[in-house]
N, C-alpha and C positions, 0 to 999 in steps of 0.2 A: 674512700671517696676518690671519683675519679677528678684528674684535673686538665685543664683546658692551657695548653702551650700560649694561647693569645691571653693572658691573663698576664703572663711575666710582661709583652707588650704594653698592657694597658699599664700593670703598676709604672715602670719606667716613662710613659706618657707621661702619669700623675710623678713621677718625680721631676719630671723636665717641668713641667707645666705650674703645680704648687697650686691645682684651682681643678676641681672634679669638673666644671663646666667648660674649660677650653680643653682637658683632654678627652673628656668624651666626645666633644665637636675634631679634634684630631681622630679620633678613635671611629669615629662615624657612626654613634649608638648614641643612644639617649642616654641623659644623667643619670636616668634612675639606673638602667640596664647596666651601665659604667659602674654605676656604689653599687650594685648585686656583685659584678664581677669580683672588683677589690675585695668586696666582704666575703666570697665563695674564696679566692687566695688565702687570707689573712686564717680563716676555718680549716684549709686546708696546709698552711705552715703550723696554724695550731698559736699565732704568737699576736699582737696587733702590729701592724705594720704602719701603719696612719694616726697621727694626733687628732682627733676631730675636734679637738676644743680648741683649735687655735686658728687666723685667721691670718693672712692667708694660710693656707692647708701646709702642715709640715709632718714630717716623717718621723716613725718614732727610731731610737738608736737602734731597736733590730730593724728599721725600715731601710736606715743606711746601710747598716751592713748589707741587706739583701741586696741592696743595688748590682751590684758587682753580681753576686750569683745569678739574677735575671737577664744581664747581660750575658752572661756566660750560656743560659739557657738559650737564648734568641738567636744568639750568634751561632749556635749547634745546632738548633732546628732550622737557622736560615741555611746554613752548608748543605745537610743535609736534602733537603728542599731544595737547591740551588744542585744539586749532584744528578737527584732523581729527574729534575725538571729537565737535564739537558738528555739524558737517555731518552724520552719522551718525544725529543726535537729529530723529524724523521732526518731533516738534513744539518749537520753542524754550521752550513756557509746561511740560514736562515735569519732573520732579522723580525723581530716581532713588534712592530708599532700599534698602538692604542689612539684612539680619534676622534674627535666630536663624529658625528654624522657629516655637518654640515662641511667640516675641513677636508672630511674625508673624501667626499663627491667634487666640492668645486674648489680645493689646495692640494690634495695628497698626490693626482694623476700627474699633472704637470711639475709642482716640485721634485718628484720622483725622478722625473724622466728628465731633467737639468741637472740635478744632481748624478746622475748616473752619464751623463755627456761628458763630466768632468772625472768620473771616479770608475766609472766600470760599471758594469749590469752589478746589481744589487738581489740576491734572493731574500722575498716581504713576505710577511704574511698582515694583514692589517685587520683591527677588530672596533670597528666602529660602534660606537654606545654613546648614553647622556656621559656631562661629566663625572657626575658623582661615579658611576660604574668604570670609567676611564680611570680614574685615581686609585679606584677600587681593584682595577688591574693593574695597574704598577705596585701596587704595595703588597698585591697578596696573589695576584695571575701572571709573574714569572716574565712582563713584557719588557722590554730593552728599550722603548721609547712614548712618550705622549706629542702628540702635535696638538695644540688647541687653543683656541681666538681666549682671549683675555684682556682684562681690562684692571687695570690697578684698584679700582675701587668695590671689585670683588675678590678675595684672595683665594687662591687656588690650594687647598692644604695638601702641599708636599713639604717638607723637610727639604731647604733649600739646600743643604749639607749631602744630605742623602739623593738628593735628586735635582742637580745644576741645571739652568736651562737657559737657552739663547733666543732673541726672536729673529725670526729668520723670514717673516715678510707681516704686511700688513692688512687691515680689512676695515670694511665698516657696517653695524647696523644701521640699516635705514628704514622708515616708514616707506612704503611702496602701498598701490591700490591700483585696483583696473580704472580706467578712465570714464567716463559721463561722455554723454554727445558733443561734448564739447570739446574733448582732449583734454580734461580737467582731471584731479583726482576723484573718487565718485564718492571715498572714504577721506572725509579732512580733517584735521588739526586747528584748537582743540574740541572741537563738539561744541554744541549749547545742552543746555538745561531743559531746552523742548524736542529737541534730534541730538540726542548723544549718539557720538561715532562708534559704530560696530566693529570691535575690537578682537583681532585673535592671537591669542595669548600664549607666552610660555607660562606651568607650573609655577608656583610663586618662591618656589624653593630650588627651584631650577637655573641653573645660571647667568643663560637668557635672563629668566623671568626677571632676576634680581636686579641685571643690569637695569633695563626695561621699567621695571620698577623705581629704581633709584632714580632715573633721568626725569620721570613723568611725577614724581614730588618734588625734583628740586627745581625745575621746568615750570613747571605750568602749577600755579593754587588753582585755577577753575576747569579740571580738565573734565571733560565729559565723556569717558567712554564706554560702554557696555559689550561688555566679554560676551561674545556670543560663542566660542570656540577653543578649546586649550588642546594644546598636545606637546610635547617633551622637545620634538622633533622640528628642526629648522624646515626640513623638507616635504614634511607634509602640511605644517602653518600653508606651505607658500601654493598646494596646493587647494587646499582651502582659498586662498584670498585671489587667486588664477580662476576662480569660480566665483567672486564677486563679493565673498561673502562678508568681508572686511577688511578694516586696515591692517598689516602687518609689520613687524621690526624685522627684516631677514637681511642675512649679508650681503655686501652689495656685491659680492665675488658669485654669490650663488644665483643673482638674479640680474649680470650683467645684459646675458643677451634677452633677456625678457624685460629690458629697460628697450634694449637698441631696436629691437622690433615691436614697442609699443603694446606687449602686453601688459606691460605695468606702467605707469608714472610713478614717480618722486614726490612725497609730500612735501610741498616748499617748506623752507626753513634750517638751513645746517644746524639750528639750536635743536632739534631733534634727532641728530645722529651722535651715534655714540663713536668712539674711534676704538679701534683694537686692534692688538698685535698677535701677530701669528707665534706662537712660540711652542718649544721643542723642548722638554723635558729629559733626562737622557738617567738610566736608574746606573747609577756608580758600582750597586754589587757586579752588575754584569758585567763581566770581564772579558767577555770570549774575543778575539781577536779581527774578528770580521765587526763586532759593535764600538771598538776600542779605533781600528782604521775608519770609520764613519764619524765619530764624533769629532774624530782629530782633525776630520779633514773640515766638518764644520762650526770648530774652533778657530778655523785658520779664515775660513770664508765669510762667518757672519761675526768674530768680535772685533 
């Protein structure tokens, strides 16, 4: 039987975690795909490793002993992977940041170029994605940093142990829309029940979305809006709604000068923006000494 190195991962999740439901949400699989995997391990040491009769979830005494050996596996296939990955790095003085979209166009050019006023030219390479796929690349695409808007009341699943992070500036979601003959917004807040507001949406499982989500039940019991549009992406929402087509939540960093020259207005009301912090992720395995002088220096600058 062959075996799967991320399995030692997942058990160690389930020993951290004591609940198959919060480590396969660590694990980024479904519960069910998570109890296949455990059960494909447990098949393949030949022994049971898991109590399932018991509540919360506990290890059986070959469970605990294995701890230690999965660790020992993890930490061998993370070296090894961490050895190969850097042969791979055409230049060693390179620097690999990971990005929302939206940080990445209207945070990543300018902090960049401030930070390197104070520090010296910096060799980047930057790989902009949704979040999930961001996190998705620090835990398993070898990148030395995440930059990305957050908000406390969505949590970001890093291992704050394994992956320290600072905020290092700020931003906001705002409802924005193109304007009526009037210089009004054309798209309002919250709708009626005869003209609900044409709404363009993040995914619901999207980190936008959640936020977005989260503000508009605890906000508003009557809100009326009908989803005419979804996409992943802060930057194409907003070209969508530059075309008329409805209200939007986008950053107010990414749609400053399309405020200042009147392609957009502001949905009145601050109780509809959300606030969030720009923050920076920094992955601890990487040691290399150009990502070790960069952190240091914005440990010294942003705490």
């Amino acid at each position: 039987m062959s075996i799967d190195y991320k399995w030692f991962e997942d058990f160690l999740s389930l020993a951290r975690n004591n609940n198959f439901s919060r480590a396969s949400e660590e694990r980024h699989v479904t519960q069910s795909a998570f109890s296949r995997r455990i059960q494909a391990l447990e098949l393949w040491v030949g022994i049971p490793l898991v109590d399932r009769s018991t509540y919360p979830t506990q290890l059986t005494p070959a469970g605990q002993i294995f701890i230690k050996k999965a660790q020992e596996v993890v930490l061998l296939v993370s070296d090894i992977k961490s050895e190969f990955d850097e042969l791979k790095i055409r230049d060693q003085n390179m620097i690999q940041f990971t990005s929302l979209h939206s940080t990445a166009l209207s945070f990543f050019p300018k902090w960049l170029t401030e930070i390197e006023s104070e520090l010296g030219p910096i060799y980047s390479k930057l790989g902009a994605d949704s979040m999930h796929n961001c996190v998705q690349n620090m835990t398993e695409g070898g990148y030395d940093f995440l930059i990305s808007l957050t908000h406390s009341s969505v949590s970001v699943v890093l291992d704050p142990y394994v992956y320290p992070s600072l905020v290092i500036g700020s931003d906001r979601l705002i409802p924005v829309s193109v304007a009526d003959n009037k210089g009004q917004p054309k798209h309002t807040l919250p709708g009626t029940r005869q003209q609900p507001t044409s709404h363009l949406s993040y995914p619901a499982n999207s980190y936008f979305g959640r936020l977005v989500d989260t503000l508009i039940k605890r906000k508003c019991a009557s809100c009326y809006l009908e989803e005419s549009y979804e996409n992943s992406f802060a930057d194409a929402i907003r070209y969508m709604a530059l075309e008329g087509r409805g209200l939007a939540w986008l950053p107010e960093s990414m749609v400053k000068d399309d405020l200042a020259n009147g392609r957009f207005v502001k949905v009145e009301g601050d109780h509809w923006v959300i606030d969030l912090d720009t923050r920076i992720y920094r992955h601890i395995v990487t040691r290399r000494p150009q990502v070790e002088q960069l952190w240091a220096f914005l440990l010294k600058k942003y705490q």
